[in-house]
C-alpha positions in Angstrom: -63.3 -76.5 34.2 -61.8 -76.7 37.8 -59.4 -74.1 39.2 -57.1 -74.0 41.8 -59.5 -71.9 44.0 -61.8 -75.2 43.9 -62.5 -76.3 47.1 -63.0 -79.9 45.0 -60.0 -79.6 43.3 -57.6 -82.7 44.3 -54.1 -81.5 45.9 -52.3 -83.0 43.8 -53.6 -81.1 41.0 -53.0 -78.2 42.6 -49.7 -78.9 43.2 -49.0 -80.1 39.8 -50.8 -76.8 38.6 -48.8 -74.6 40.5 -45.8 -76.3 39.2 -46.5 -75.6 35.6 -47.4 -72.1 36.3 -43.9 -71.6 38.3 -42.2 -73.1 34.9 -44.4 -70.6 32.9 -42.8 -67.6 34.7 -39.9 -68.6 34.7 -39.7 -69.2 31.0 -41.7 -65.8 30.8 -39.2 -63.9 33.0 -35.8 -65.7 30.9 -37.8 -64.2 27.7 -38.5 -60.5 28.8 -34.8 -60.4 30.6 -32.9 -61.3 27.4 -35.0 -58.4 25.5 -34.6 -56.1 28.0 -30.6 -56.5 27.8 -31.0 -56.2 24.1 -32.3 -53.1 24.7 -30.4 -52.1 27.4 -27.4 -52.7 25.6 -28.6 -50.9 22.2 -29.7 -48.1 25.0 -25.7 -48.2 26.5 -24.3 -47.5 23.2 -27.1 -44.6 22.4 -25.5 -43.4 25.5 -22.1 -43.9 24.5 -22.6 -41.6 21.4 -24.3 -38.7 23.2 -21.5 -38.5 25.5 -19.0 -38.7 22.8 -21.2 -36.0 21.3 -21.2 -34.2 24.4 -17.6 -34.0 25.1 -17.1 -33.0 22.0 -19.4 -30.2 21.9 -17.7 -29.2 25.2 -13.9 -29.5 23.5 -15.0 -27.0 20.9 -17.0 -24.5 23.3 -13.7 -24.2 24.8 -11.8 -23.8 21.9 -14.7 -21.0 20.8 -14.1 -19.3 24.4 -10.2 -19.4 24.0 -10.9 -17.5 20.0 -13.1 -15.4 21.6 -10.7 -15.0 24.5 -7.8 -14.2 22.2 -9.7 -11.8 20.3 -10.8 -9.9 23.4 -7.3 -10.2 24.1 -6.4 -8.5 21.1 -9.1 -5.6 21.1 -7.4 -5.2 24.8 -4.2 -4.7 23.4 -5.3 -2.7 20.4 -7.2 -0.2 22.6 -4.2 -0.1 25.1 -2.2 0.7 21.6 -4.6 2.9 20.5 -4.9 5.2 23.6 -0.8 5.1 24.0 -0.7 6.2 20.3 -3.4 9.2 21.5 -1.8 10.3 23.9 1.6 10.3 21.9 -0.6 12.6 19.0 -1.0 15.4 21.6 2.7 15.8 20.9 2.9 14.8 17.5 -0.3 16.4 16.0 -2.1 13.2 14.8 -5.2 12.4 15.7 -7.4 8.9 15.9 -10.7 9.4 15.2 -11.9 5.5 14.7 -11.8 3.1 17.4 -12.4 -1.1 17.1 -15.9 -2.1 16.4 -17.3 -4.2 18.3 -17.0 -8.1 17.6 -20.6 -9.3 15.8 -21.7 -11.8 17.9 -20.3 -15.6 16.9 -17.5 -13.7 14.3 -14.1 -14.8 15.6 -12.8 -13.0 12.4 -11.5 -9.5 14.2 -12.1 -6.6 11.7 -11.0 -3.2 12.8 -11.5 0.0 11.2 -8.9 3.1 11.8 -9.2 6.4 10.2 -6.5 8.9 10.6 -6.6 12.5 10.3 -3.6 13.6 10.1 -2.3 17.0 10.7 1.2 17.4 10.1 4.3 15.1 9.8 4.4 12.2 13.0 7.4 11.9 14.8 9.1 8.5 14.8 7.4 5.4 13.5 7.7 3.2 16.5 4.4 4.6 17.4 2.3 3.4 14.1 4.8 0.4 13.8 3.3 -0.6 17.1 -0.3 -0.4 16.1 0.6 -2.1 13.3 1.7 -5.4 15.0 -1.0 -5.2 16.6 -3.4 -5.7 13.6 -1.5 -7.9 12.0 -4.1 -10.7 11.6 -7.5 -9.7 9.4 -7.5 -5.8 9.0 -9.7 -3.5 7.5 -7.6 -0.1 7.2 -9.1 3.4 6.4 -6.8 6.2 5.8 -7.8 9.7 5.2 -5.6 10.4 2.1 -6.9 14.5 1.5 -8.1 15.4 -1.9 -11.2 13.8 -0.3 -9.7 10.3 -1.1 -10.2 7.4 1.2 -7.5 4.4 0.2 -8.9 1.3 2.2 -6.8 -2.1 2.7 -8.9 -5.4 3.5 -7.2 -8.4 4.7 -6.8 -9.5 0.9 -5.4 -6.4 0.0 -3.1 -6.8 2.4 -1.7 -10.3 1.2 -0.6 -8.2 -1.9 1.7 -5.7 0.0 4.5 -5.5 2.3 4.7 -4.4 5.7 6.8 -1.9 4.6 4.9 -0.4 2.0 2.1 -0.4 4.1 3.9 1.7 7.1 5.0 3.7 4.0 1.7 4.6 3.2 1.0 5.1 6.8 3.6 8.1 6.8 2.7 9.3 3.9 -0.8 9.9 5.5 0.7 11.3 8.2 1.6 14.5 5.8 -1.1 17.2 6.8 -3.0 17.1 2.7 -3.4 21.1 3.5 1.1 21.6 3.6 1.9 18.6 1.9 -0.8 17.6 -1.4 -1.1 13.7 -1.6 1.6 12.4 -4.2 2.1 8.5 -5.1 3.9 5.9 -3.5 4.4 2.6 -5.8 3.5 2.0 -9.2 0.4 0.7 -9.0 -0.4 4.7 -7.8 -0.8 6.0 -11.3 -3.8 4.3 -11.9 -5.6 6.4 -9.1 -5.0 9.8 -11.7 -4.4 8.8 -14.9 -7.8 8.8 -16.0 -8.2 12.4 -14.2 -7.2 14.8 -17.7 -7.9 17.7 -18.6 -9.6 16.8 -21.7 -11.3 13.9 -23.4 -11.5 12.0 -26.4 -13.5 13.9 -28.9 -13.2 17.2 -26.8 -11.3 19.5 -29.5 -11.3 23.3 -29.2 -12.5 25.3 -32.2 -9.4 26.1 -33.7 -7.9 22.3 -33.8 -7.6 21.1 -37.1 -10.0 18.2 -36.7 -12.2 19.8 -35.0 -15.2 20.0 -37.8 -14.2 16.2 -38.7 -16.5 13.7 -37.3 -14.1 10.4 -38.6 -11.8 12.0 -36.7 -13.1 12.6 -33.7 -14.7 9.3 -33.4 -11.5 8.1 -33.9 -10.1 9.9 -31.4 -12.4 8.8 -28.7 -11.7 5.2 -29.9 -7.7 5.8 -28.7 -9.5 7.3 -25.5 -11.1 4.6 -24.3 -8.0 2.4 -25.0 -6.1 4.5 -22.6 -8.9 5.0 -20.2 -9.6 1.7 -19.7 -5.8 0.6 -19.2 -4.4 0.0 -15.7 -0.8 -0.5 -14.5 0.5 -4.4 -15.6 -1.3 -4.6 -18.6 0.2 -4.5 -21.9 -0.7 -1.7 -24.0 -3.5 -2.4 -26.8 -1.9 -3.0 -30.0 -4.0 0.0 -32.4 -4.5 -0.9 -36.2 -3.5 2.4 -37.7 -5.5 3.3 -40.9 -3.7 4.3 -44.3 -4.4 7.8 -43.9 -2.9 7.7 -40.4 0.0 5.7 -41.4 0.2 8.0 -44.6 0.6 11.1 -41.9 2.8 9.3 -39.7 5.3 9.0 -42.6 5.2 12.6 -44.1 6.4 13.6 -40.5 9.2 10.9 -40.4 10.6 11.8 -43.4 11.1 15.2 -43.5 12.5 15.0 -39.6 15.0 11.7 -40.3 16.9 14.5 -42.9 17.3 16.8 -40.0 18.4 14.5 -37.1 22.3 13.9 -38.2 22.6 18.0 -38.4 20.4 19.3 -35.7 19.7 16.5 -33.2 22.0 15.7 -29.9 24.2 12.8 -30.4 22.5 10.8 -27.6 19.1 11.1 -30.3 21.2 10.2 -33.6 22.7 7.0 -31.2 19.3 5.9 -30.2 17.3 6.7 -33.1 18.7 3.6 -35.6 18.1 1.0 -32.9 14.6 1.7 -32.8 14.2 1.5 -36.8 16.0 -2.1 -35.8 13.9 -2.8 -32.6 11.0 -1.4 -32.8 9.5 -0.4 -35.9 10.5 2.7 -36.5 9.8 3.4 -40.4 8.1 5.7 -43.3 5.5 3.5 -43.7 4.5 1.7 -39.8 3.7 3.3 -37.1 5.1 2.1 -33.9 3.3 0.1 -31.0 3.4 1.9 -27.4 3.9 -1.9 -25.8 6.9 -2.7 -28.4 8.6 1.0 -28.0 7.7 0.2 -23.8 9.7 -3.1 -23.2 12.4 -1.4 -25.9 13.1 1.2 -23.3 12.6 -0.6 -20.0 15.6 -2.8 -21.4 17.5 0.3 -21.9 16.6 2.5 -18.6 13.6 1.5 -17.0 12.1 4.0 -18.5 8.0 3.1 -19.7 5.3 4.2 -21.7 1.5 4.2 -20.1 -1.5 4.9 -22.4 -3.3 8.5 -21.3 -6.7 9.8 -22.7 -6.0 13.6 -22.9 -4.0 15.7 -21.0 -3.2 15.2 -17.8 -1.9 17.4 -14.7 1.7 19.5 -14.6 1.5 17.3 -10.9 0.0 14.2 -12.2 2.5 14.2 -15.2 5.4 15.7 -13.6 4.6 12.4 -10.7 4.6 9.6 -13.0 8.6 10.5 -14.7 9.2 9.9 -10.8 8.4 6.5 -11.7 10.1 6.5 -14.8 7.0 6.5 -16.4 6.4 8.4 -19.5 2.1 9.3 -20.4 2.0 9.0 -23.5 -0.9 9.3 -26.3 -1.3 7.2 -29.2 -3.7 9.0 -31.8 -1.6 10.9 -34.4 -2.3 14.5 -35.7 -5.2 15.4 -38.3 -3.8 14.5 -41.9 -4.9 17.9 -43.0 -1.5 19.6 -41.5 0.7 17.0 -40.8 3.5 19.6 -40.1 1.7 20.9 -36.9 -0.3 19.9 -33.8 -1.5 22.0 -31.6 -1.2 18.9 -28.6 1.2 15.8 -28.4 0.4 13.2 -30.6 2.1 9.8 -31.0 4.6 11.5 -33.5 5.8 14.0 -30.9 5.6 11.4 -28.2 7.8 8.6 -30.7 10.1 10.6 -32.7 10.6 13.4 -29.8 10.5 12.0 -26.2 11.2 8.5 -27.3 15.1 8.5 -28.0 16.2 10.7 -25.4 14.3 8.6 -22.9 16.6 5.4 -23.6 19.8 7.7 -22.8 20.8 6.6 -19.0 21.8 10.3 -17.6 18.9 12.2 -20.0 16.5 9.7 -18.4 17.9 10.3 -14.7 17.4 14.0 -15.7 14.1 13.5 -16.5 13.4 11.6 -13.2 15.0 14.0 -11.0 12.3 16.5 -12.3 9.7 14.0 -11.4 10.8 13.5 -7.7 11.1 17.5 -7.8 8.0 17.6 -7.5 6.4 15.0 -5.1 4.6 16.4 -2.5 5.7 19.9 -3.9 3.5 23.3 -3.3 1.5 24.2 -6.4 3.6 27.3 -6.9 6.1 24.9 -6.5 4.7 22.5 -9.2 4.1 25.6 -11.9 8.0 26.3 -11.2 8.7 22.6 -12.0 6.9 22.5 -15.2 7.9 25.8 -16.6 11.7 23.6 -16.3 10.5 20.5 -18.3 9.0 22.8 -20.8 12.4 24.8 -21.7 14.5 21.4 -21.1 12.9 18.7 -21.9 10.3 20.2 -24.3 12.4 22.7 -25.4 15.7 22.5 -24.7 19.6 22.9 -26.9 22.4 21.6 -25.4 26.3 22.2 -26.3 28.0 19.6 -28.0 31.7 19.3 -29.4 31.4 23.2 -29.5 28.3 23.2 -31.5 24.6 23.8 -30.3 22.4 20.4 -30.3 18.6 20.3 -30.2 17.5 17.7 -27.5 14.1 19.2 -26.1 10.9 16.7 -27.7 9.4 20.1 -29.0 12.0 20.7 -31.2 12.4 17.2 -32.5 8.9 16.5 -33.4 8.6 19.9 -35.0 10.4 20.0 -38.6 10.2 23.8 -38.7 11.2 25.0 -35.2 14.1 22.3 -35.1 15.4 24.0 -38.0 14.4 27.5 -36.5 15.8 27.1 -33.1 19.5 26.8 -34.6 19.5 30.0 -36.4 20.4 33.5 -34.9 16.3 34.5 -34.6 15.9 33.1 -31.3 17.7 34.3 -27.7 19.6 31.9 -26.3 20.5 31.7 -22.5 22.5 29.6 -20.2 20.3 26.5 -18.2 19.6 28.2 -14.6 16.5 25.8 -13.2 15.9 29.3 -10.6 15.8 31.6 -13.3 14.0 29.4 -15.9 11.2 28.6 -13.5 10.8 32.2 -13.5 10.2 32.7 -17.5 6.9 32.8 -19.1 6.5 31.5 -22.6 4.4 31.3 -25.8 2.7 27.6 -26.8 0.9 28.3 -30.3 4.0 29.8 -31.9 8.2 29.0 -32.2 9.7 29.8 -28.5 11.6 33.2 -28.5 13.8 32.0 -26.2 15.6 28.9 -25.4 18.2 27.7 -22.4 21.5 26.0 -23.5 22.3 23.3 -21.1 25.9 22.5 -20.8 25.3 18.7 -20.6 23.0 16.3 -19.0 25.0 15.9 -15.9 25.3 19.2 -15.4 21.6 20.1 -15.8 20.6 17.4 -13.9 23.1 18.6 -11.0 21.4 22.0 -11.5 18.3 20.2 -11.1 18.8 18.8 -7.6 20.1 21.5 -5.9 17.3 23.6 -7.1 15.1 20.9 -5.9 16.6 21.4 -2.3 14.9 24.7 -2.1 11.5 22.7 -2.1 9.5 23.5 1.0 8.8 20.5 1.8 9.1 18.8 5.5 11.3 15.2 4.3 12.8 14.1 0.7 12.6 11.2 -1.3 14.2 8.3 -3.1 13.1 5.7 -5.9 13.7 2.3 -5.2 14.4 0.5 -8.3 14.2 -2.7 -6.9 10.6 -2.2 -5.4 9.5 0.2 -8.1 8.5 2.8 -4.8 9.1 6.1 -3.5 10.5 6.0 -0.2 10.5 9.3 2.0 13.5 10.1 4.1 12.6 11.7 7.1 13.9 9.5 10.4 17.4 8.5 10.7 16.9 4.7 9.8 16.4 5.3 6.5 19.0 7.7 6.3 21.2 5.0 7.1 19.7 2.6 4.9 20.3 4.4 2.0 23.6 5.0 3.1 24.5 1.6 3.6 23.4 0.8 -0.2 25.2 3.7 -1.3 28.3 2.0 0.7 27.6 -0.9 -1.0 27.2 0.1 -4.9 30.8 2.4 -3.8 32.7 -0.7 -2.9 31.5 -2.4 -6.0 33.1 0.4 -7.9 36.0 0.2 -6.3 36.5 -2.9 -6.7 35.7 -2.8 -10.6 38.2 0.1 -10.7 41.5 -1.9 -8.9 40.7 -4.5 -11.3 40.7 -2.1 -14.5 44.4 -0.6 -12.8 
C-alpha cells in the first residue's frame, strides 16, 4: 500500500490524498462541534438552575438572618424591659428571678420563661403591661402562684385568654402568698381546688349511719368519682337513682312540702312550685344537678358544680364568689332518712336550691363569697361562722312574723319546726358579732340570728366586709364570668363609668314610668 511519505508516490496522489483527508476533518470537526454545543447548551441550562438555586438559597438566608435579627431584636428589648422592670422592683418589692433563654440554635420560635416572686402588692401596671407587649408573640409564662403552685401559660394557652385576664393574673401574682393567700380569678379557677376535700367517697366516720354498709359506700364512691372527674363546662352526669334512694328522697319531700307554706320565707314558697314545674321536683324523682343548674342560671346566674366530699370554708366560701354553688349528689342512708350528719342532695335541693333563684338572697350569698377572697384565715373562720347562722341557719322577719330561710332548717323537718318555737334564743343579724359566736353541728342550734331582710343583711354584709385586711377589693364581672381587683385608679374609673351607665338606664326607665 503506498503512503504519502512514499518517495514513489506520484504528486498527484498526494495531492488528491491530502484533499480527502482535509474533507475528512472537516466533516470530523462539523460533527464533534455540533455535540459539543449540545452539550454546552444542556451544560448552560444546568447552570441556569444552580444559579436560580443559588439565589434562592441566598433570598432565604437573608430572610433567616432578618428572623434571627428580629428575634435578637426582641431578646434586646425584652432584657432592656426586663432590667427597667428590676430596677423599678427595688421600689415596688417585686423581684425577677428568670431571665430569656437563650435561642436553640436554627429555632426562630422565641420562647421565654419568667418566674416572679412576688413580695407584696406592685405599684402601677405600666411596668408588667410593658413586659407584656413585649412578649406578645410565642410565650411561655411561669408565675409563682404560693401554695407551692406554679400556673404556666404556653403560646396555646394563651390563644384562649385575653390580655386582660392575663395582666389580671399577673397582679394577682403580684400579692405576696405569705399577706394575701392565692384566691381565683375566672371560672375556669374552681377546677384547680374542687377536687382538694376534706373527705372522700367511701370515707365515713364511725358514727355515720352508713358506715357498716358496704352497698352504700360503694355507692357513694360511685357519686365521687362523678364529681371528681368533672371539670368546669361540662354538663353534670345525669345519676340513675335506685328505688331505695328514690324511696328516701321522697319520705324527706313529703313531710318538708307540709311545712314550707307555714314555716318557710316567702321567697322559698315562690320558688319552690316552679321547680315541681321545671325541674322535677316530686315525691317520687329525684332531681338532676344539670336540669336544677340551667333552672337557676336562667333565674340568677346562680350554678350547681358536682363536689366529691367536703370542701374548704376558703374553697367553698370562693366558688359563691362566682355564683357557684358545690353541691353533692348522693342522698342520705335510707336507714334515718330524717337526719344526716353531712349535706346530701336533699339538703342541697330542697334547702339551698330555692333561695338561690331569689335575685337579692343570691347577691347575699355572693357578697359573702367575695368577703372572702384573698381574706386572712382568721378572716375566713369569721366568714363561715356568718354563712352558717345566715345561710345555713338563718330566720328572717316577714309581715311581722318569723320566717325560716337558712338551708339547715329547710332540709331538716324537725329543727324547721323547732327553730319557730320559744326553745331557742333569738338575736338580731350583726355579721361582727355573729362571726364571733361558736356553735353546736350534731344537735338543733341554740341560738339563731333574725335578719331583718335580705337587703339589709346583705348591706350588713358589705360593710362588715370593709373591715377585711386586705391591701385592694374586688368586683365580679358578669359579663366575663371574672374577678377583677380594684387597686389603681383606672379601674376605679371603669367601674364607675359602668355604674354611670346602668344609673342613666334607670333613669331613663323611671321618666318613662312618670
Amino acid at each position: 500500500m503506498t503512503r504519502l511519505e512514499d518517495e514513489n508516490c506520484p504528486n498527484w496522489a498526494k495531492t488528491f490524498m491530502i484533499e480527502i483527508r482535509n474533507e475528512i476533518m472537516t466533516k470530523m470537526d462539523v460533527i464533534a462541534n455540533k455535540s459539543l454545543g449540545k452539550e454546552l447548551e444542556v451544560t448552560q441550562i444546568k447552570l441556569k438552575e444552580i444559579d436560580a438555586k443559588i439565589v434562592k438559597l441566598d433570598n432565604e438566608n437573608i430572610k433567616t438572618k432578618e428572623i434571627n435579627k428580629q428575634n435578637l431584636d426582641q431578646v434586646n428589648i425584652l432584657e432592656q424591659k426586663l432590667d427597667d422592670l428590676e430596677n423599678q422592683s427595688r421600689r415596688n418589692n417585686l423581684r425577677i428571678i428568670g431571665l430569656p433563654e437563650d435561642l436553640e440554635n436554627g429555632n426562630t420560635e422565641l420562647l421565654v420563661k419568667i418566674m416572679f416572686s412576688l413580695l407584696v402588692p406592685i405599684g402601677p401596671e405600666i411596668e408588667i403591661d410593658q413586659v407584656y407587649r413585649a412578649l406578645q408573640s410565642n410565650l411561655l409564662l411561669e408565675v409563682n402562684q404560693g401554695y407551692n403552685q406554679t400556673l404556666i401559660w404556653d403560646k396555646y394557652d394563651l390563644l384562649k385568654v385575653t390580655l386582660h385576664e392575663v395582666l389580671g393574673r399577673l397582679v394577682e401574682c403580684s400579692l405576696d402568698p405569705k399577706l394575701v393567700p392565692w384566691f381565683p380569678r375566672i371560672l375556669q379557677d374552681l377546677d384547680r381546688f374542687a377536687n382538694q376535700i376534706l373527705s372522700y367517697g367511701s370515707e365515713l366516720d364511725s358514727d355515720h349511719p352508713g358506715f357498716t354498709d358496704p352497698i352504700y359506700r360503694a355507692r357513694r364512691k360511685e357519686f365521687a368519682d362523678i364529681a371528681y372527674n368533672y371539670r368546669h363546662g361540662q354538663p353534670i352526669p345525669r345519676v340513675e337513682y335506685t328505688e331505695e334512694e328514690k324511696k328516701t328522697w321522697g319520705t324527706v319531700f313529703r313531710e318538708l312540702k307540709t311545712l314550707y307554706p307555714t314555716h318557710a320565707c316567702h321567697e322559698h314558697n315562690h320558688v319552690f312550685p316552679l321547680l315541681e314545674e321545671y325541674c322535677g321536683y316530686r315525691e317520687d324523682n329525684v332531681p338532676q344537678l344539670e336540669d336544677v343548674s340551667k333552672f337557676l342560671q336562667s333565674c340568677t346566674g346562680f350554678r350547681l358544680r358536682p363536689v366529691a366530699g367536703l370542701l374548704s370554708s376558703r374553697d367553698f366560701l370562693a366558688g359563691l364568689a362566682f355564683r357557684v354553688f358545690h353541691s353533692t349528689q348522693y342522698i342520705r342512708h335510707s336507714s334515718k332518712p330524717m337526719y344526716t350528719p353531712e349535706p346530701d342532695i336533699c339538703h342541697e335541693l330542697l334547702g339551698h336550691v330555692p333561695l338561690f333563684a331569689d335575685p337579692n338572697f343570691a347577691q347575699f350569698s355572693q357578697e359573702i363569697g367575695l368577703a372572702s377572697l384573698g381574706a386572712p384565715d382568721e378572716f375566713i373562720e369569721k366568714l363561715a361562722t356568718v354563712y352558717w347562722f345566715t345561710v345555713e341557719f338563718g330566720l328572717c322577719k316577714q309581715d311581722d312574723e318569723i320566717k325560716a330561710y337558712g338551708a339547715g332548717l329547710l332540709s331538716s323537718f324537725g329543727e324547721l319546726q323547732y327553730c319557730l318555737t320559744d326553745k331557742p334564743e333569738l338575736q338580731i343579724f350583726e355579721p361582727e358579732k355573729t362571726a364571733l359566736q361558736k356553735y353546736p353541728i350534731t344537735e338543733f342550734q341554740p341560738l339563731y340570728y333574725v335578719a331583718e331582710s335580705f337587703e339589709d343583711a346583705k348591706e350588713k354584709v358589705r360593710r362588715f366586709s370593709a373591715t377585711i385586711p386586705r391591701p385592694f377589693s374586688v368586683h365580679y364581672s358578669p359579663y366575663t364570668q371574672s374577678i377583677e381587683i380594684l387597686n389603681n385608679v383606672q379601674k376605679l374609673k371603669n367601674l364607675s363609668d359602668s355604674i354611670t351607665s346602668e344609673m342613666g338606664t334607670l333613669c331613663n326607665a323611671l321618666r318613662k314610668l312618670e
